[in-house]
MINUTOR-582833 format. One record per residue: residue in one letter; x, y, z of N, C-alpha, C, O in turn. Coordinates in steps of 0.2 Angstrom, whole numbers, m for minus. Example, Ala and Ser with C-alpha at 12.3 -4.5 7.8 and 13.67 -1.06 7.14 Angstrom:
! residues 2
<pt residu="a" n_u="66" n_v="m28" n_w="39" ca_u="62" ca_v="m22" ca_w="39" c_u="66" c_v="m16" c_w="39" o_u="71" o_v="m17" o_w="42"/>
<pt residu="s" n_u="64" n_v="m11" n_w="35" ca_u="68" ca_v="m5" ca_w="36" c_u="64" c_v="0" c_w="39" o_u="67" o_v="6" o_w="40"/>
***
This chain:
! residues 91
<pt residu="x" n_u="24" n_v="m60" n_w="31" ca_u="28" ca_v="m59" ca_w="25" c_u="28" c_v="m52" c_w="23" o_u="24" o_v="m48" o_w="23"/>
<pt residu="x" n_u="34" n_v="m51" n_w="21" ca_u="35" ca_v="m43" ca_w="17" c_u="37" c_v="m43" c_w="9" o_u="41" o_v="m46" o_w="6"/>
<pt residu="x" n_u="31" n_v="m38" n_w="8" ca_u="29" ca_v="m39" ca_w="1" c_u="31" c_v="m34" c_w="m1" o_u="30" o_v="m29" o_w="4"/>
<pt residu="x" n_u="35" n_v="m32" n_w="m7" ca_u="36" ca_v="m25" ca_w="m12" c_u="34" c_v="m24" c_w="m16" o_u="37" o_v="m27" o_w="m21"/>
<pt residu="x" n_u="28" n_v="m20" n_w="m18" ca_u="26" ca_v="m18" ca_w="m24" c_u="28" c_v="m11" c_w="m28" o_u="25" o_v="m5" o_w="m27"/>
<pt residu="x" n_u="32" n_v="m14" n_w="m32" ca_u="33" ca_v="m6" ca_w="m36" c_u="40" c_v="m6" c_w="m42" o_u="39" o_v="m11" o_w="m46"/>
<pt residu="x" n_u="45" n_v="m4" n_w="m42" ca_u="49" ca_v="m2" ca_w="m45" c_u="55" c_v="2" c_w="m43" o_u="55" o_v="5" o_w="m38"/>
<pt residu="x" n_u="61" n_v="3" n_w="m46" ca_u="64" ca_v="7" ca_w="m46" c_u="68" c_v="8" c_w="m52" o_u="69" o_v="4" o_w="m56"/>
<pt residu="x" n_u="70" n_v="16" n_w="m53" ca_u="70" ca_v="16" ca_w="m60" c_u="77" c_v="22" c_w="m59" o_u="81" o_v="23" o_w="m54"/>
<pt residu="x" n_u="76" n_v="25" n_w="m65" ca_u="82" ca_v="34" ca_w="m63" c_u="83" c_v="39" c_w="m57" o_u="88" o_v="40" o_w="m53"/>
<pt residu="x" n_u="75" n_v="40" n_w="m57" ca_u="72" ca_v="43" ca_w="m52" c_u="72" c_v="40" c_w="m44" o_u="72" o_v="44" o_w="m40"/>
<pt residu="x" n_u="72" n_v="35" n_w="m42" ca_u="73" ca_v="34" ca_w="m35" c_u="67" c_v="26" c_w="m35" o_u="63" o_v="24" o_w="m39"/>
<pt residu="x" n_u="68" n_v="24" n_w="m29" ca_u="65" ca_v="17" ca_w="m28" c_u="55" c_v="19" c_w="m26" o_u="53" o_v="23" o_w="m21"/>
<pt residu="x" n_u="52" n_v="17" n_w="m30" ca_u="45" ca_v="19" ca_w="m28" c_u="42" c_v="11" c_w="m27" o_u="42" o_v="6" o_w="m31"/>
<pt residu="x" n_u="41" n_v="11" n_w="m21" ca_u="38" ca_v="5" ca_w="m18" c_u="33" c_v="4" c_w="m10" o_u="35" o_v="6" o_w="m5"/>
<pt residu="x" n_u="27" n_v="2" n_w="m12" ca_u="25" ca_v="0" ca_w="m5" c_u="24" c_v="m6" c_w="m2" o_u="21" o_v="m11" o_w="m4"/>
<pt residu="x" n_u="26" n_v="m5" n_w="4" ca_u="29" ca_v="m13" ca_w="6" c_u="23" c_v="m12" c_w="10" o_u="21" o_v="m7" o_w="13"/>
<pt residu="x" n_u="21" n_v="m20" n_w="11" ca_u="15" ca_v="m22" ca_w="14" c_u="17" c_v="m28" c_w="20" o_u="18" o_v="m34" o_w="18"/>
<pt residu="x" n_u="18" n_v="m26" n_w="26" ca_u="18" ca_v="m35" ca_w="30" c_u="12" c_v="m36" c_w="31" o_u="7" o_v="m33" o_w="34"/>
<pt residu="x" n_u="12" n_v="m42" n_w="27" ca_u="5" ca_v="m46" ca_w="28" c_u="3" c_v="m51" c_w="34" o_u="m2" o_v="m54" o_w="34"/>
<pt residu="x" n_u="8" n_v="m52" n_w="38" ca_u="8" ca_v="m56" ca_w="43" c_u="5" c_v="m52" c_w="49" o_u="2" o_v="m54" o_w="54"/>
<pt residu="x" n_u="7" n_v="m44" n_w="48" ca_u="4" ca_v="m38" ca_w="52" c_u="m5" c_v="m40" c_w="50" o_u="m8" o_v="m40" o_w="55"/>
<pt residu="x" n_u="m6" n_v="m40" n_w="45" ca_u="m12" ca_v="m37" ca_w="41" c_u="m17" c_v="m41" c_w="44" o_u="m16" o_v="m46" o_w="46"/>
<pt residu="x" n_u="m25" n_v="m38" n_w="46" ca_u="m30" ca_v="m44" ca_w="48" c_u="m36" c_v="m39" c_w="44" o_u="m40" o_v="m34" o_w="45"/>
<pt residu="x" n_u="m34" n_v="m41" n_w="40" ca_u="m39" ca_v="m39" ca_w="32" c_u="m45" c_v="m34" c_w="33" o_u="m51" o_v="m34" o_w="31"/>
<pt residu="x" n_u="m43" n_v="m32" n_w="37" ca_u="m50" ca_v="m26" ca_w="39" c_u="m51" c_v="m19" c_w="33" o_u="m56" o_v="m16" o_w="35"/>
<pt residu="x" n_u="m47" n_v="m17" n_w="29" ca_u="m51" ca_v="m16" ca_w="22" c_u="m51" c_v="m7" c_w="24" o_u="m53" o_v="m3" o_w="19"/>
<pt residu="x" n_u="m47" n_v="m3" n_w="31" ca_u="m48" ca_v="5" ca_w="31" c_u="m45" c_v="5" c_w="28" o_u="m48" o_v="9" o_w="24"/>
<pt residu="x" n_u="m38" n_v="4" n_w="24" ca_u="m33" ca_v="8" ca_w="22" c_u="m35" c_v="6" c_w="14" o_u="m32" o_v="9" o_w="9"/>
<pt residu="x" n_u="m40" n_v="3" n_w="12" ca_u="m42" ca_v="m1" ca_w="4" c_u="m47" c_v="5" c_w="4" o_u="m47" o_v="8" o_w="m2"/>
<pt residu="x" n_u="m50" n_v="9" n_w="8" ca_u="m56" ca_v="13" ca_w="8" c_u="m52" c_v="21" c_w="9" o_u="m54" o_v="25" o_w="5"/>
<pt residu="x" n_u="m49" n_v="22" n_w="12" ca_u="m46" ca_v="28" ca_w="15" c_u="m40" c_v="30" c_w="10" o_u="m38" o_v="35" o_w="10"/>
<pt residu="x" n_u="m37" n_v="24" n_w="3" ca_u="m33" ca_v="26" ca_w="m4" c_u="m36" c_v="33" c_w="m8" o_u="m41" o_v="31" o_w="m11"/>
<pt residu="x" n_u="m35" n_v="38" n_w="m10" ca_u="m40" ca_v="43" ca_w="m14" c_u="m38" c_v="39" c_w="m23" o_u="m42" o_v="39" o_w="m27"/>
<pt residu="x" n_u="m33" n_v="36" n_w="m23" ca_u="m28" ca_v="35" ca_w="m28" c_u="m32" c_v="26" c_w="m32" o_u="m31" o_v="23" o_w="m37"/>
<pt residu="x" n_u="m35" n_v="25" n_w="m27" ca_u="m39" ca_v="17" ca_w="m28" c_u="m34" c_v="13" c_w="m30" o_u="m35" o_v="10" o_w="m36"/>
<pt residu="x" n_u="m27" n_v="12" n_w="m26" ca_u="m22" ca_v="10" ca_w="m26" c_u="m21" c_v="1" c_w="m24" o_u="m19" o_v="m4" o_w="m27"/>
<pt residu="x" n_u="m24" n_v="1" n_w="m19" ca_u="m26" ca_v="m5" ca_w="m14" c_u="m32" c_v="m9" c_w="m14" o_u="m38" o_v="m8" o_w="m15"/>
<pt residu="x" n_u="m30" n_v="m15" n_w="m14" ca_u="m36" ca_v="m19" ca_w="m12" c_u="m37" c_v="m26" c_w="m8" o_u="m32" o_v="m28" o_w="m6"/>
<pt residu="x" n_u="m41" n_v="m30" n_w="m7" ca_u="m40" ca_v="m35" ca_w="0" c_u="m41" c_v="m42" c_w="m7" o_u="m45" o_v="m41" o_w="m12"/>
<pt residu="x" n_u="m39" n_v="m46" n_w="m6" ca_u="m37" ca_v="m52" ca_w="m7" c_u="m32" c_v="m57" c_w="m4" o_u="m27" o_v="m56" o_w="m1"/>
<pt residu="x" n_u="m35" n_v="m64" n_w="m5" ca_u="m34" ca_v="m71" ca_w="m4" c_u="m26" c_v="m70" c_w="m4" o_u="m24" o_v="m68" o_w="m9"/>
<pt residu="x" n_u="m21" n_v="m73" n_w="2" ca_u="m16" ca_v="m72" ca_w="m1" c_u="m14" c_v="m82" c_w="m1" o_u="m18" o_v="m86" o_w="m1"/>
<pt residu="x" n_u="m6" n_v="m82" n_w="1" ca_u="m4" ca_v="m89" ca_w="0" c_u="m9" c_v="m97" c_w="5" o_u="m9" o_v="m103" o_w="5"/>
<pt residu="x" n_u="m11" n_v="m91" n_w="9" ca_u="m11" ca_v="m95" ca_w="16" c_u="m19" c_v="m95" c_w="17" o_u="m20" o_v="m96" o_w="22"/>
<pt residu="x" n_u="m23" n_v="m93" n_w="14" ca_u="m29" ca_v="m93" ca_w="13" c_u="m31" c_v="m86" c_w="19" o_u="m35" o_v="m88" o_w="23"/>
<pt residu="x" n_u="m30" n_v="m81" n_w="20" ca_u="m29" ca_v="m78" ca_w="24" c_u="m32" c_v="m69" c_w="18" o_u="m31" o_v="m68" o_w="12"/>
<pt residu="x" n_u="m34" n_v="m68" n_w="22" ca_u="m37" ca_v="m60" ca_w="17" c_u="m33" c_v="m55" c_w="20" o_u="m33" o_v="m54" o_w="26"/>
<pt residu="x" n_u="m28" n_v="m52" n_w="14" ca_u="m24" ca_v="m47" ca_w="17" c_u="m25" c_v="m42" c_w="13" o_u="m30" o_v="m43" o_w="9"/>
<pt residu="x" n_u="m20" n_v="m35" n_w="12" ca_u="m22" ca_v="m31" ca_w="8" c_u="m14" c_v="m31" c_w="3" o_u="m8" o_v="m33" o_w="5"/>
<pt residu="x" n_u="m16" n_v="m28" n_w="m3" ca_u="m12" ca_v="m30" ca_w="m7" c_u="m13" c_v="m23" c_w="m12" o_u="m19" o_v="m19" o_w="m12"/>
<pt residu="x" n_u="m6" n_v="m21" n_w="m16" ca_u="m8" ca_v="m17" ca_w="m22" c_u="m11" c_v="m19" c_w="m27" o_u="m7" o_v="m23" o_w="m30"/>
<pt residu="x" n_u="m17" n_v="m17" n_w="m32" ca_u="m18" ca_v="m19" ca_w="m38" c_u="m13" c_v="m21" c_w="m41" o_u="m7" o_v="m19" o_w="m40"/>
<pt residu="x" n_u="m15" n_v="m29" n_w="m47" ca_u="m11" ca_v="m30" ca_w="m52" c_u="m10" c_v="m23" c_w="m57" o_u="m4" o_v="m22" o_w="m58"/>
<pt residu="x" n_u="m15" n_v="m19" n_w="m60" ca_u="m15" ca_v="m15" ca_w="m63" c_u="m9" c_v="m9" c_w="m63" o_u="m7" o_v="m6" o_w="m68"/>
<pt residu="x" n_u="m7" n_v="m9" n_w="m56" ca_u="m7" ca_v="m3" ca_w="m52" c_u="3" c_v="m5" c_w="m51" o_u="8" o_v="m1" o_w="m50"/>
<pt residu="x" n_u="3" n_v="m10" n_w="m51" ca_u="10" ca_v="m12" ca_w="m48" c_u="16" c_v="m8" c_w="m52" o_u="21" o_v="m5" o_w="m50"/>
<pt residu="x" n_u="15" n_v="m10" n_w="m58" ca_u="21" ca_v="m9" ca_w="m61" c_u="21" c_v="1" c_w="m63" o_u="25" o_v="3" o_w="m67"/>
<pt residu="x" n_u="15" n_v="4" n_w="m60" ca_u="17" ca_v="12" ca_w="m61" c_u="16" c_v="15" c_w="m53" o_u="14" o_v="21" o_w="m51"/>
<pt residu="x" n_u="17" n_v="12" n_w="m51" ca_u="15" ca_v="14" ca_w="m44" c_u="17" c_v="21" c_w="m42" o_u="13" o_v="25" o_w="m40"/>
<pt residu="x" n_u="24" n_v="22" n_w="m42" ca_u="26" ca_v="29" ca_w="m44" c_u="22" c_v="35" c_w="m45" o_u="22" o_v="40" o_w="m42"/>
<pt residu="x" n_u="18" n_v="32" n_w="m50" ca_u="14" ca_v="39" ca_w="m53" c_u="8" c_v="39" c_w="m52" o_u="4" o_v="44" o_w="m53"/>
<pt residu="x" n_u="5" n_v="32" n_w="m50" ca_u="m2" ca_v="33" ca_w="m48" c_u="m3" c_v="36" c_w="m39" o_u="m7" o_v="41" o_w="m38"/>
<pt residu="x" n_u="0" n_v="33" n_w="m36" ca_u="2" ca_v="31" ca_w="m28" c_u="4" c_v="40" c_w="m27" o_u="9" o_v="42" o_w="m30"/>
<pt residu="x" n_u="1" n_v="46" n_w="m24" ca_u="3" ca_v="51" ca_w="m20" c_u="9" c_v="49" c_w="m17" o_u="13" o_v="54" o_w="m17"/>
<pt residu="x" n_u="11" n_v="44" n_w="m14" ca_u="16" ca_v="41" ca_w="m9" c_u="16" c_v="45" c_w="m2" o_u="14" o_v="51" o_w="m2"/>
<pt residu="x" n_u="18" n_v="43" n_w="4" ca_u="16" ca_v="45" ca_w="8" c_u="16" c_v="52" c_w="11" o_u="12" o_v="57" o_w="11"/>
<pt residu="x" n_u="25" n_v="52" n_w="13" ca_u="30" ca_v="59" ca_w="13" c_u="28" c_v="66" c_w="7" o_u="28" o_v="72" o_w="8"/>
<pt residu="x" n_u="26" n_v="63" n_w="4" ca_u="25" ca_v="70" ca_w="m3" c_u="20" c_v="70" c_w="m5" o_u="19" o_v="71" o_w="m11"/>
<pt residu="x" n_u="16" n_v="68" n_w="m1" ca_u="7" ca_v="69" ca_w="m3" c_u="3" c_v="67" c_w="4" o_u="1" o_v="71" o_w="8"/>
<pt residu="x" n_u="2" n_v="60" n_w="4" ca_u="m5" ca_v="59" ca_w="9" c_u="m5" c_v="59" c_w="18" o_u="m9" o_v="58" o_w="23"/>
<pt residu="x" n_u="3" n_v="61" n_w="16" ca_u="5" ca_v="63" ca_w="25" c_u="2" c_v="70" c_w="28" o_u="2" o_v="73" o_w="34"/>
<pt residu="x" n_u="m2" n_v="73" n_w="20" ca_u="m6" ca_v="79" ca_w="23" c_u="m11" c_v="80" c_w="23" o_u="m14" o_v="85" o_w="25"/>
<pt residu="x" n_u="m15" n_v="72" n_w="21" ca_u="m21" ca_v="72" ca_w="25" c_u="m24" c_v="70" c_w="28" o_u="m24" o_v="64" o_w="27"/>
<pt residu="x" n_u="m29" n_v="71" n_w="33" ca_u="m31" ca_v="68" ca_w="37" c_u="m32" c_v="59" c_w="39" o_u="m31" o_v="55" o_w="43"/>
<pt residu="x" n_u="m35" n_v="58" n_w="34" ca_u="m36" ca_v="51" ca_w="34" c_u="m31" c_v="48" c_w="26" o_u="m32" o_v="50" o_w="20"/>
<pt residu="x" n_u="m25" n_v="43" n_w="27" ca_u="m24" ca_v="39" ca_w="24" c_u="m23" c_v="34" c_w="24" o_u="m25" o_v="31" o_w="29"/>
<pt residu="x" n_u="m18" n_v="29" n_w="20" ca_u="m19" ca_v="22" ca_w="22" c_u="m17" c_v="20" c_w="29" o_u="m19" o_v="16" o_w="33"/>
<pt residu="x" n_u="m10" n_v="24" n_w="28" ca_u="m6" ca_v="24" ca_w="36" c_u="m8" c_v="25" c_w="42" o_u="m7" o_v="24" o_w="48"/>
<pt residu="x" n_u="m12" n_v="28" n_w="40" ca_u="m17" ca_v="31" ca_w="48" c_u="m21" c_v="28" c_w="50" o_u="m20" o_v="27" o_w="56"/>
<pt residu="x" n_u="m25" n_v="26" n_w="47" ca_u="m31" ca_v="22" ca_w="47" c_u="m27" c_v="15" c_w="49" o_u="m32" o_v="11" o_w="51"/>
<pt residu="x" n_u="m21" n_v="12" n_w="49" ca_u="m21" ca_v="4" ca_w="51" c_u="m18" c_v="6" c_w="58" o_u="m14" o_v="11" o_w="59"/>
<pt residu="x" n_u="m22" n_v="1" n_w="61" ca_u="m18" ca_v="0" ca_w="68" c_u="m11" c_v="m2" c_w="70" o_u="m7" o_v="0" o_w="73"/>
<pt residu="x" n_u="m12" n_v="m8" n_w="64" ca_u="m5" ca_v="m13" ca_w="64" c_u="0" c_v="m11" c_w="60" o_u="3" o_v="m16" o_w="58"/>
<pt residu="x" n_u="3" n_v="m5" n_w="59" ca_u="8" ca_v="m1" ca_w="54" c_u="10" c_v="m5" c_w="46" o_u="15" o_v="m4" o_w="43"/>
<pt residu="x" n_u="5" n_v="m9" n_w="44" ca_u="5" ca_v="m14" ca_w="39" c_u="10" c_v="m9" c_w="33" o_u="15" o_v="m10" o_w="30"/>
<pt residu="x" n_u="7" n_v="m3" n_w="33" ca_u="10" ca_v="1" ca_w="25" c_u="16" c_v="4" c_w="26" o_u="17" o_v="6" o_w="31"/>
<pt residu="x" n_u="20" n_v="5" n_w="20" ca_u="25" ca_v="9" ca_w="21" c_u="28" c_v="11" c_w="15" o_u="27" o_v="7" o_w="10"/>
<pt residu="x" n_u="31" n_v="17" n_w="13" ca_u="30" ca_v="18" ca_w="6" c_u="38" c_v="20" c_w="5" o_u="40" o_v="22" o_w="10"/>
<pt residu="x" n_u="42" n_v="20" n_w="0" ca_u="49" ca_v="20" ca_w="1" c_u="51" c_v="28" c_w="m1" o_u="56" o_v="30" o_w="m1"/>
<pt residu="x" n_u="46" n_v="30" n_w="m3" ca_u="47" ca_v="39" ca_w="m8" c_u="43" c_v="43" c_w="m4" o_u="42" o_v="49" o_w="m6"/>
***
C-alpha cells in the first residue's frame, strides 16, 4: 500500500510517501532520520512497517529536512539505508 504523510499548502506539496508492501520492518531508515521523523509500527495486516510519527504528520514540511534540499547530502539517510526504495519525499 502507498501511504502519504504530509500536506500541501501555498508553498508546495510536502509529503513522504511510504510503500509498505515494499517495507520488511527492519528499522535503518527509523535510526538513520536526524529529524526523529520515522518510526516502525503494527500496520492493517499485522505486519511491522515504518510510518511517519502521529506527532509529526501534520508539520512534516518543517520538521522533515526532505530529501532533495537536505539529507541527499549526507551520508547516511533514510533513503540510503533502505534496500527496498520504501521512501520518497515529494519536496
Amino acid at each position: 500500500m502507498i501511504v502519504n504523510y504530509g500536506y500541501t499548502d501555498g508553498s508546495g506539496d510536502y509529503y513522504i510517501v511510504i510503500d509498505t508492501d515494499k517495507c520488511d520492518g527492519c528499522g535503518k531508515c527509523v535510526d538513520a532520520c536526524p529529524q526523529n521523523v520515522l518510526e516502525l509500527a503494527e500496520d492493517d495486516y499485522g505486519d511491522i512497517v515504518v510510518r511517519v510519527r502521529d506527532e509529526v504528520k501534520s508539520k512534516v514540511g518543517y520538521v522533515c529536512l526532505g530529501f532533495n534540499p537536505g539529507c541527499s547530502k549526507n551520508e547516511v539517510n533514510c533513503r540510503s539505508v533502505c534496500e527496498y526504495d520504501v521512501i520518497s519525499h515529494t519536496w
